[in-house]
Structure formats: C-alpha cells, structure tokens
C-alpha positions, 0 to 999 in steps of 0.5 A: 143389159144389167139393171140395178134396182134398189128398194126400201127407203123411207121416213123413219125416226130416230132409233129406228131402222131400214133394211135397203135391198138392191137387185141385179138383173141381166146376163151376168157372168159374175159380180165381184164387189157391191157396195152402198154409197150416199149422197147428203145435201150439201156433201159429196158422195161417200162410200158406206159399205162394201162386200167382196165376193167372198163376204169381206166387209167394210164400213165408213166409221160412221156407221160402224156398229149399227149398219150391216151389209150383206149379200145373195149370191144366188139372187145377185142382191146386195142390202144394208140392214140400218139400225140405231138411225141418226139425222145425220144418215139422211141421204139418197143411197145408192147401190153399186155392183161390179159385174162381167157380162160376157163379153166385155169387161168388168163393169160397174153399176148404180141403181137409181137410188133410194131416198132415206130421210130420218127425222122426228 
C-alpha cells in the first residue's frame, strides 16, 4: 500500500555534494517523522537525521553543518541535502517514514536504499 522510493546517490569526490530525495506513495492519512539512516561497511546502521511534522530537525554530530534534511508536505518527500562530502560518509542510505493508513496503525518504512560512495 505505501512505497517508499529513494533517488540521488552516487560517486562524488571529496568537497562535493548530493541532494537525496525520498518519495512516499500510497493511501496515506499521514506522516509523522522521516528520517535518513545509513549503512557503512563494517558498521552497524546509524541514525543521520530526522524531521518531525512540524520541521524540528536533528542530526548525528558527524554531519552536523554540512547536511540538511528537509521536507514537502504536500509531495509526502523527505531529502537530505549533503555538503563538504568526506570518505567517511560512504554508505547505503536509507529513507524511513512513519506513516498511518487507515485503518491500521502507525507504521514505519524504508525505501530500498541508495548507494553514496565519496572517493577520489
């Protein structure tokens, strides 16, 4: 019923940038949080950002100052503008949404994710 479909990855060098996009479809009564994680070789998943309905942000303090997460209400789309790229942000990132469908309840979602590699 929801689908969470992520776009925007890709090879870039270090200093640069990527904007990430992640569109929900479905019947959707509403959305609560959208949030970016990733996934590094070797580590566990972490948690990068969140937005809350009302737009209150927060970030690992990895990223702080150089990633922005933001997000359409009225397109349901969650992105994560990446600045001042480092090695170190290389990972699959994953989009998650938690979204009521009547009617169920609250549940969360992950788009399928999207591979972002920075190296010279």
């Amino acid at each position: 019923q929801v689908q969470l479909v992520e776009s925007g990855g890709g090879l870039v060098q270090p200093g640069g940038s990527l904007r990430l996009s992640c569109a929900a479809s479905g019947t959707i009564l509403s959305i609560s949080a959208m949030g970016w994680f990733r996934q590094a070789p070797g580590k566990h998943r972490e948690l990068v950002a969140t937005i809350t309905s009302g737009g209150s942000t927060t970030y690992v303090d990895s990223v702080k100052g150089r990633f922005t997460i933001s997000r359409d209400n009225a397109k349901n789309t969650v992105y994560l503008q990446m600045t001042s790229l480092k090695p170190e942000d290389t990972a699959v990132y994953y989009c998650n949404a938690d979204i009521r469908t009547l009617p169920g309840p609250t549940v969360r979602n992950w788009g399928q994710g999207t591979q972002v590699t920075v190296s010279s």
